[in-house]
C-alpha positions as CSV (number, residue, x, y, z in Angstrom):
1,X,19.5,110.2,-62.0
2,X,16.7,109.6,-59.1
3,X,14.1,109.2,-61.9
4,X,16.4,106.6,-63.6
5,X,16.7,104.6,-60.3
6,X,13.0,104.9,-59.5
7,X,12.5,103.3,-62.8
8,X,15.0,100.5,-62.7
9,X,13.5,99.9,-59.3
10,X,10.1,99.5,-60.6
11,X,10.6,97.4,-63.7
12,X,12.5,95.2,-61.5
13,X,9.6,95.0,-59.3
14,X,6.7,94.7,-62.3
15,X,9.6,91.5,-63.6
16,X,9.3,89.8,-60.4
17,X,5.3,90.0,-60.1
18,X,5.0,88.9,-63.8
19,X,7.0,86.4,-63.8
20,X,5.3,85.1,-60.4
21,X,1.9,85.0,-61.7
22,X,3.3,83.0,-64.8
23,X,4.7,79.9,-62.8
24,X,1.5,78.7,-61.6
25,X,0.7,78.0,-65.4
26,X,3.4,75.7,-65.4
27,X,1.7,73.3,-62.4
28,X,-1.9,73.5,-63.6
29,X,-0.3,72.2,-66.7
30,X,1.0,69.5,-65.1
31,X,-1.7,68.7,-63.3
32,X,-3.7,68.4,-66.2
33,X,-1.2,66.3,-67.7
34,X,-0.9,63.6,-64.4
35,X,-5.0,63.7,-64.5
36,X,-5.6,63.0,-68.3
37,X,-2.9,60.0,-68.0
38,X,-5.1,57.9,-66.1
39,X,-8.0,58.8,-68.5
40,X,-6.3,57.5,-71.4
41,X,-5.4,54.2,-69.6
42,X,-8.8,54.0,-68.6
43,X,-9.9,53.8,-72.4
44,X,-7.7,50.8,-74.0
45,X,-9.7,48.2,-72.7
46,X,-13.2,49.8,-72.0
47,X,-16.5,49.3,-74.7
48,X,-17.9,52.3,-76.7
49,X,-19.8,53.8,-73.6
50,X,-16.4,54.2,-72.1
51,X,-14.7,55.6,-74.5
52,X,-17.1,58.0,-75.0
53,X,-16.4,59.4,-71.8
54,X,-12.9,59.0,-71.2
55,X,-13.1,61.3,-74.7
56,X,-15.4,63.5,-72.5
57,X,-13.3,63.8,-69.4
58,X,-10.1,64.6,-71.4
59,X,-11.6,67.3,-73.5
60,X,-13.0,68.6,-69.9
61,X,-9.0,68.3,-68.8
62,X,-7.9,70.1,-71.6
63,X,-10.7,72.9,-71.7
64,X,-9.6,72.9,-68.1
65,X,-5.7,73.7,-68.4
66,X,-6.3,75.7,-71.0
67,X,-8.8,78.4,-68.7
68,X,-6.1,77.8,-66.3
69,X,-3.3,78.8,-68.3
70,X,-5.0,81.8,-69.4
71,X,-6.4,82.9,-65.9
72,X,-2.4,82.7,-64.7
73,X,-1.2,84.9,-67.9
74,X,-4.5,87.2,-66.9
75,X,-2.9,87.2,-63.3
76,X,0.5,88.0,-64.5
77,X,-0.5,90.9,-66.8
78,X,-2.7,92.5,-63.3
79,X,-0.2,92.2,-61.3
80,X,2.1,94.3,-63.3
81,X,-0.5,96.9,-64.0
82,X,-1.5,96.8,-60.4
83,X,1.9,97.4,-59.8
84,X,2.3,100.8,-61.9
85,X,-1.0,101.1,-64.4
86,X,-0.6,102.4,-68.0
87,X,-2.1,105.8,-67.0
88,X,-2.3,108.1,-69.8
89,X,-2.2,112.3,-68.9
90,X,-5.6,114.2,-70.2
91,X,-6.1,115.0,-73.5
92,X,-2.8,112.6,-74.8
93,X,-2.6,109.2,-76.2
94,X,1.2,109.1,-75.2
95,X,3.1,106.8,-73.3
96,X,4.9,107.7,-70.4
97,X,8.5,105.8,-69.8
98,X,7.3,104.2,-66.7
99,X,4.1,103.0,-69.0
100,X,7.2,101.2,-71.7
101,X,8.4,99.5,-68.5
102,X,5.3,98.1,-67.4
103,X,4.0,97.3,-71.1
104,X,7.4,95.1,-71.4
105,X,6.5,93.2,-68.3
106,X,3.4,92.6,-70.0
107,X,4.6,91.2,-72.8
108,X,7.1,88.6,-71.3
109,X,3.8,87.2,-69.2
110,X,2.4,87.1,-73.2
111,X,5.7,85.2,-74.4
112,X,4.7,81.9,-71.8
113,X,2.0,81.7,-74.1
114,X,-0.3,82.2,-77.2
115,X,-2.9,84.2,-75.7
116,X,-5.1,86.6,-77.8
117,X,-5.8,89.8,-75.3
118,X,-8.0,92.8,-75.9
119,X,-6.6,96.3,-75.1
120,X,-9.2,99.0,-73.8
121,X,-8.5,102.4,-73.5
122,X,-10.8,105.1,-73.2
123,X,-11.5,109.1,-72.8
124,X,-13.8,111.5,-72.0
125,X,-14.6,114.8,-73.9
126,X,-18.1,116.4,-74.3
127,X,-17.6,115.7,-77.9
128,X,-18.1,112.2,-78.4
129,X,-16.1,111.9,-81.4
130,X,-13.3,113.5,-80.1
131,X,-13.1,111.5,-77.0
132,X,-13.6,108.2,-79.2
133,X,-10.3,109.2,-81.0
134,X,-8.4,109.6,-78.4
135,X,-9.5,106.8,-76.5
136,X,-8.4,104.4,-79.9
137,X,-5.3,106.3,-79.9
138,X,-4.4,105.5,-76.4
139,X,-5.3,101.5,-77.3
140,X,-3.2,101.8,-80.6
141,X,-0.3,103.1,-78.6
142,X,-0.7,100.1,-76.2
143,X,-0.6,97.8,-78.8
144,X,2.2,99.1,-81.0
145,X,4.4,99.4,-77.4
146,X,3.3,95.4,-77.0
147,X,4.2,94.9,-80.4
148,X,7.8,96.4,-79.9
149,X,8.3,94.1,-77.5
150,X,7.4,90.8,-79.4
151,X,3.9,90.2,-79.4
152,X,2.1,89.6,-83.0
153,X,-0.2,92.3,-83.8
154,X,-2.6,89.0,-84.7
155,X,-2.9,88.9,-80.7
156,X,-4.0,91.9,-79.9
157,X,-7.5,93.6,-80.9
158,X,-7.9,97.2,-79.4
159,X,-10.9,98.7,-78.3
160,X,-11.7,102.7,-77.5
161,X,-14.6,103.7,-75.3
162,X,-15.9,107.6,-75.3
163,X,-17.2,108.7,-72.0
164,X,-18.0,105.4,-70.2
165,X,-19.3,106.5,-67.1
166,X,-19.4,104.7,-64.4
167,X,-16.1,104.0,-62.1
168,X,-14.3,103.1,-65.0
169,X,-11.0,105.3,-64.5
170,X,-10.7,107.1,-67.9
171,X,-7.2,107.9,-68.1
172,X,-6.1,104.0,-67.7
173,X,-5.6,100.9,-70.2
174,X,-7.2,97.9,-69.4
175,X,-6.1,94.6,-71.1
176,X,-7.4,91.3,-71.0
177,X,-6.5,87.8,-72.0
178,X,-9.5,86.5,-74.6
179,X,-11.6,84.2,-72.7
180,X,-11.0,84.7,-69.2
């Protein structure tokens, strides 16, 4: 029973960060909105040279909204993994129930939008090919857990990574939202 509160607990908490890292989409989208009206005012009675760049400062706008949007779904998915990472015990590819919470706050930050991520898992083992395995196992799991919970497979492209070295912190996914 204590494990079952400690999990409700944390899933409530992982909900709450998600879904505040997802509103500031909504503003920046907005914004971009109130600033690409005045652009397209600008245009209707300009010349050529004009609308040249009121065509150029709305594609800026958009290109604009759109890195925002995807830098507040990036937000959303780290602040649920800061909040309980997908950790993965040595030698498995398995998920862990508190990893199915946190991989279901990922994907309702997904739902606001479209977003194609990348999830990176990886392992260590003195035989490379081994440790590559496991490390693509660990990123298939991620991505069949984020698939359970409604996010196309079309979205997600999985990566595994044998002995990276560095800091990178072996037994945890990473995921990221494509371009940002």
């Amino acid at each position: 029973m204590p494990n079952r509160l400690l999990y409700g607990t944390v899933a409530i908490a992982i909900g709450a960060c998600a879904l505040a890292g997802c509103s500031s989409s909504n503003e920046s989208n907005s914004s971009a909105t109130t600033a690409a009206t005045p652009t397209a005012t600008a245009e209707g009675g300009a010349g050529a040279g004009a609308l040249s760049s009121a065509k150029e400062t709305a594609s800026s706008v958009v290109s604009s909204a759109l890195n925002t949007a995807q830098q507040a779904v990036q937000d959303g998915i780290n602040k649920a993994l800061g909040v309980a990472p997908i950790a993965f015990t040595e030698g498995s590819s398995d998920l862990s129930t508190l990893d199915t919470v946190t991989l279901k706050a990922v994907a309702a930050v997904l739902k606001t939008n479209d977003s194609k991520i990348t999830v990176e898992a990886y392992a260590n083992d003195s035989n490379a090919v081994a440790a590559k395995s496991l490390a693509t196992q660990r990123a298939d799991n991620v991505a069949a857990e984020l698939e359970k919970n409604g996010i196309d497979n079309s979205r997600i492209t999985t990566a595994g990574t044998a002995n990276p070295g560095g800091d990178v912190d072996v037994s945890h996914a990473k995921i990221t939202v494509a371009g940002s």
